[in-house]
C-alpha positions as CSV (number, residue, x, y, z in Angstrom):
1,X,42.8,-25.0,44.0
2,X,45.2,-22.0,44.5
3,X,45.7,-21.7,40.9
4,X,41.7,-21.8,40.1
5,X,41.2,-18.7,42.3
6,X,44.0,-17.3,41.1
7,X,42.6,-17.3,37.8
8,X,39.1,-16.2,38.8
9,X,40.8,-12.9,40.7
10,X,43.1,-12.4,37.3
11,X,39.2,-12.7,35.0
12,X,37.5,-10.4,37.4
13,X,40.3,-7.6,37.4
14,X,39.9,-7.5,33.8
15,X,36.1,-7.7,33.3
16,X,36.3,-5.1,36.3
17,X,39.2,-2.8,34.1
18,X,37.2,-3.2,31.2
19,X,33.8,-1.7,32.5
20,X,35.8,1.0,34.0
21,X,37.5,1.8,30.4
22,X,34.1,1.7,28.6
23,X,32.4,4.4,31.4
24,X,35.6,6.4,30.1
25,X,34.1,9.6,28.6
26,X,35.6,10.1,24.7
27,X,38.3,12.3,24.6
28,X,36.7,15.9,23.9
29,X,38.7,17.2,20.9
30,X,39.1,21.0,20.2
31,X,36.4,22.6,18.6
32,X,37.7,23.7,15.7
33,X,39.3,20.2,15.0
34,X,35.0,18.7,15.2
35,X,34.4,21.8,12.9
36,X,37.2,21.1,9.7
37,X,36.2,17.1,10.4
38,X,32.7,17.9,9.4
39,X,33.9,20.3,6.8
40,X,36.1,17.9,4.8
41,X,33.6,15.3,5.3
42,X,30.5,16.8,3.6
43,X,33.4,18.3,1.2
44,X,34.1,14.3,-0.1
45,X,30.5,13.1,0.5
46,X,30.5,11.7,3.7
47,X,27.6,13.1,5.8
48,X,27.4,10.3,7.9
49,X,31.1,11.2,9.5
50,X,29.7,15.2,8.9
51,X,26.8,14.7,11.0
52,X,28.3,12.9,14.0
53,X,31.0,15.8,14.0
54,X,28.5,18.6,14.1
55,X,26.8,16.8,16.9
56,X,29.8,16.6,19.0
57,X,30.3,20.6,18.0
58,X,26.9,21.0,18.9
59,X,27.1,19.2,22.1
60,X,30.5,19.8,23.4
61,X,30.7,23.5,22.5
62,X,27.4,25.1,22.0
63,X,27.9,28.2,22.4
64,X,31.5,28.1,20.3
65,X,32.9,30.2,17.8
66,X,31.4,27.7,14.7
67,X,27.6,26.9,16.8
68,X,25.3,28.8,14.4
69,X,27.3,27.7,11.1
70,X,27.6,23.9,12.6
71,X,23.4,24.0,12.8
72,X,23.2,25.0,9.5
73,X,25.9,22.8,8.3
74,X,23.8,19.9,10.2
75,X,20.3,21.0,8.4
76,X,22.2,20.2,5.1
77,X,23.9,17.1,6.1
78,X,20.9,15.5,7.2
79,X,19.0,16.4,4.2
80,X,21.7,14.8,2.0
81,X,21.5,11.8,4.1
82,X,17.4,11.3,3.3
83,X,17.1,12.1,7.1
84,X,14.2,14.8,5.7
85,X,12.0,14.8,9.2
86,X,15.6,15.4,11.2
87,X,16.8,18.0,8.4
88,X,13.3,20.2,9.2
89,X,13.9,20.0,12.8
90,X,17.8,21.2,12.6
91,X,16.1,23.9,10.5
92,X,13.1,24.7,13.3
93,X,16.4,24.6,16.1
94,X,18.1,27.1,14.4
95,X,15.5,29.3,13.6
96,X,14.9,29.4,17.3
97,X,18.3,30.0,18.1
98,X,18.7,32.1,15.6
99,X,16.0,34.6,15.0
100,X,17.6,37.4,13.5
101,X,20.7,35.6,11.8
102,X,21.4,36.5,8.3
103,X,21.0,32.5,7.4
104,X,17.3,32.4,8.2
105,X,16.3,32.6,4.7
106,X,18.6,29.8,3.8
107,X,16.8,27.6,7.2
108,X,13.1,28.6,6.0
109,X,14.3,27.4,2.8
110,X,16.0,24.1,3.9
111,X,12.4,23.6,5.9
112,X,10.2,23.8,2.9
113,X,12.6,21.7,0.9
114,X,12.5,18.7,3.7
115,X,8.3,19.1,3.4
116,X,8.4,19.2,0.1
117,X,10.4,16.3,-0.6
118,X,8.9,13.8,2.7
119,X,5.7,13.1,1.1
120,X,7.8,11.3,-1.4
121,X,10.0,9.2,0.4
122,X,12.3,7.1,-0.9
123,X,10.4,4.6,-2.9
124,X,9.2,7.6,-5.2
125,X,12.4,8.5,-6.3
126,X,12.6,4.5,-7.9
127,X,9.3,3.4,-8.8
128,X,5.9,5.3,-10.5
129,X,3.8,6.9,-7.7
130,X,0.7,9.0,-9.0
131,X,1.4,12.6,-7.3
132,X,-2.9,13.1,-7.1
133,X,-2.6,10.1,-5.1
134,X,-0.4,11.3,-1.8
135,X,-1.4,12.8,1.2
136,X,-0.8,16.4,0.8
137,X,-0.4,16.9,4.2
138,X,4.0,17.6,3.8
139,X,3.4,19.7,0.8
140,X,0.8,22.4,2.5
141,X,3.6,22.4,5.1
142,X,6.5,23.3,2.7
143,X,3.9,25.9,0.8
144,X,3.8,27.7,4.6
145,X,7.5,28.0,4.3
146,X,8.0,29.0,1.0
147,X,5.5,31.3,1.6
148,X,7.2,32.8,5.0
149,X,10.4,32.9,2.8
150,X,9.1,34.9,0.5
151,X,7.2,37.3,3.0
152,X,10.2,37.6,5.0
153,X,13.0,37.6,1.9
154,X,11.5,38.6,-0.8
155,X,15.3,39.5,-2.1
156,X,16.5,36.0,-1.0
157,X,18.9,34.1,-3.4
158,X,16.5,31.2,-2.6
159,X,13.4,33.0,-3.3
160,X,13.0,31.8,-7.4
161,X,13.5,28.6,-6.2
162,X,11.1,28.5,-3.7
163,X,8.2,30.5,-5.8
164,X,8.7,27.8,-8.6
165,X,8.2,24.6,-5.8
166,X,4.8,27.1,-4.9
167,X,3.5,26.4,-8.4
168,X,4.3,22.9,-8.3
169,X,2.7,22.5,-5.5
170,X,-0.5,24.2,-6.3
171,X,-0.6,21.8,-9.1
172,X,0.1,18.8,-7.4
173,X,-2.9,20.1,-4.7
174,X,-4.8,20.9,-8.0
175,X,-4.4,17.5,-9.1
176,X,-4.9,15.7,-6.1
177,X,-8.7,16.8,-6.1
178,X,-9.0,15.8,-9.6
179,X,-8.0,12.7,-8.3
180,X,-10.7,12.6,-5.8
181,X,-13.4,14.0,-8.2
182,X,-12.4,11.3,-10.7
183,X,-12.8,8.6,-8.2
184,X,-16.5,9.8,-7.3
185,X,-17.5,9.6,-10.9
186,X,-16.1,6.0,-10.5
187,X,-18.8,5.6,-8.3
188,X,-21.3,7.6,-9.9
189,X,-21.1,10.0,-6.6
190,X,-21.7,13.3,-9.1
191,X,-22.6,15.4,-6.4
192,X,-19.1,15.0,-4.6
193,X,-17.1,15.2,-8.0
194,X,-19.0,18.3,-9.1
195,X,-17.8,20.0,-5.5
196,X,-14.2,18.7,-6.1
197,X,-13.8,19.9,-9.6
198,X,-15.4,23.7,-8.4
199,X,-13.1,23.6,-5.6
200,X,-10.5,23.3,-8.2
201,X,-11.6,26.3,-10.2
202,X,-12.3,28.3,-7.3
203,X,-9.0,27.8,-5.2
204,X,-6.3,26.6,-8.1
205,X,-7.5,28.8,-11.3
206,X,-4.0,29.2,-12.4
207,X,-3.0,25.8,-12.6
208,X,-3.8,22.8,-15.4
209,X,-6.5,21.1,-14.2
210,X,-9.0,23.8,-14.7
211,X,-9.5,22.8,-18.1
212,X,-10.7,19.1,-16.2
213,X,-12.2,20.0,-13.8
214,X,-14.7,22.7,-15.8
215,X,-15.3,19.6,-17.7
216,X,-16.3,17.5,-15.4
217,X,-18.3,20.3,-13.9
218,X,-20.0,20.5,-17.3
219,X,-20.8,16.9,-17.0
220,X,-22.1,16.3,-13.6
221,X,-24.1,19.3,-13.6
222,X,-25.8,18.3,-16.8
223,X,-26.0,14.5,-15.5
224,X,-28.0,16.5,-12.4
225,X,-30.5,18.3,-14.9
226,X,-29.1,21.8,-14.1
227,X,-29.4,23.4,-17.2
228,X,-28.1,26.8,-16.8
229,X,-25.1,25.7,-14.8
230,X,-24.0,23.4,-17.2
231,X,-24.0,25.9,-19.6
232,X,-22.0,28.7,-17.6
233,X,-19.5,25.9,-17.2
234,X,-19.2,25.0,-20.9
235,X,-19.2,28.7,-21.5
236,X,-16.5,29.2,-19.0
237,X,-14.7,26.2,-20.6
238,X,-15.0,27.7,-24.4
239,X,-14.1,31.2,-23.0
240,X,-10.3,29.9,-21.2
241,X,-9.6,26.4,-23.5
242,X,-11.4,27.2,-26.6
243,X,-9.1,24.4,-28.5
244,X,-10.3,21.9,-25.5
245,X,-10.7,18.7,-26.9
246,X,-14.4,18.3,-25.2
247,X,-15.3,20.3,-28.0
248,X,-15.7,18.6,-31.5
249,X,-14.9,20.3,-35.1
250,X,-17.9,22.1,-34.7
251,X,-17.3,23.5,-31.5
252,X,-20.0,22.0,-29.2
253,X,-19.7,20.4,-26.3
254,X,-19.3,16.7,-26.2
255,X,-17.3,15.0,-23.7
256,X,-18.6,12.0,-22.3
257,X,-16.7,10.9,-19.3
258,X,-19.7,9.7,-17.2
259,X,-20.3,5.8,-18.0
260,X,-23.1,4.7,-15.5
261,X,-22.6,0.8,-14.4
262,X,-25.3,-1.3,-13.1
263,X,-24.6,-1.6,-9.7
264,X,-26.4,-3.2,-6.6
265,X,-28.6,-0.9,-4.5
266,X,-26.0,-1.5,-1.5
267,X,-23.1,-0.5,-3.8
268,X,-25.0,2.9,-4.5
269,X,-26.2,3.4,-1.0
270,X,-22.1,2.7,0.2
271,X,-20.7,5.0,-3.0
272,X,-19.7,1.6,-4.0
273,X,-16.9,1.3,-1.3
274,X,-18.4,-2.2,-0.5
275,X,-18.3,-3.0,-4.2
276,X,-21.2,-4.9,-5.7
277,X,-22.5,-7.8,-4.1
């Protein structure tokens, strides 16, 4: 009986000296040993190691010799590690902290490149997804800071960078309401395509798709019996893409992209979101 208690007392001092040893706090180490981990991490490709190394930095010595370079070290760890939503915020912390640091260009620039680049996700960069088809939400976000950049820094070594990734995304904006004005011509909603494709020529003039979207202008307003502005549109068209292939040898007008179906009254009533019954 002894022997049985003496064994429960022996188990309970260790459970009890375990607990203890895991409510231990981890030994702090000096800052600048967190700092050269985190360096020689991201320096062989480990961000994961780099990251939890700039959070101890962060949290053990936040106002410390290496705080501002370990936040923007920690906006481009994250970023390499696909954490894109985490990489914007590190980006939106230090440009709180850091208002007037000579880095912010380099944040506002990390920012836009996390927007730009989280619409995407991680399925995108493996398998076929058409751009026209994604929320754009992310990418008006990453034009804001591209834009700020180049407001702010116009002289900014990342300012190329971010003015090309403007015209990319004007494009992909562009062709997102082509994709929208294509799907109302699906559904023989001419009205709605013809206000996509003039949004397109009236907002995005410098990008492809004008040549598509004057033609499907062309189209839908001839489809609505309005002469005149068919006309301006095919003159418009002529006048910017005169070798547009909506024009034949003789240079009239003949594209053809609306193919009415025979559809149920309920189809046409529901812009044939129900489908046909």
């Amino acid at each position: 009986m002894r022997s049985v208690v003496r064994l429960l007392l022996v188990t309970t001092a260790a459970l009890l000296i375990s607990a203890c040893a895991s409510n231990e706090q981890e030994e702090v180490l000096p800052e600048e040993t967190y700092y050269e981990n985190a360096r020689d991490a991201m320096n062989s490709g480990n961000f994961n190691e780099a990251e939890l190394n700039l959070d101890y930095l962060e949290t053990y010595y936040p106002f410390g010799r290496y705080a501002e370079q370990a936040q923007l070290d920690l906006i481009y760890a994250r970023y390499q590690n696909l954490d894109l939503e985490g990489a914007r915020a590190a980006a939106d912390r230090f440009l709180r902290l850091n208002p007037q640091s000579d880095h912010a260009d380099y944040a506002l620039y990390m920012r836009g490149l996390a927007s730009y680049n989280l619409d995407i996700g991680l399925a995108a960069r493996y398998f076929p997804i058409d751009v026209g088809a994604r929320d754009p939400g992310e990418q008006r976000q990453a034009f804001r800071d591209f834009s700020e950049l180049l407001n702010r820094y116009p002289s900014s070594e990342y300012a190329p960078d971010a003015r090309q990734r403007m015209i990319a995304i004007r494009n992909r904006l562009a062709e997102l309401e082509l994709f929208a004005a294509e799907y109302y011509i699906s559904r023989e909603a001419y009205i709605a395509a013809n206000n996509r494709a003039r949004f397109v020529v009236e907002n995005y003039s410098t990008t492809p798709s004008v040549e598509d979207a004057l033609i499907i202008m062309a189209e839908t307003f001839r489809f609505l019996d309005l002469k005149k502005a068919s006309a301006d549109a095919v003159a418009m068209l002529e006048d910017n893409f005169p070798n547009s292939s909506a024009f034949n040898e003789d240079g009239e007008f003949q594209a053809d992209i609306l193919k009415r179906k025979d559809r149920s009254l309920s189809s046409v009533v529901t812009f044939g979101l129900m489908g046909d019954e």
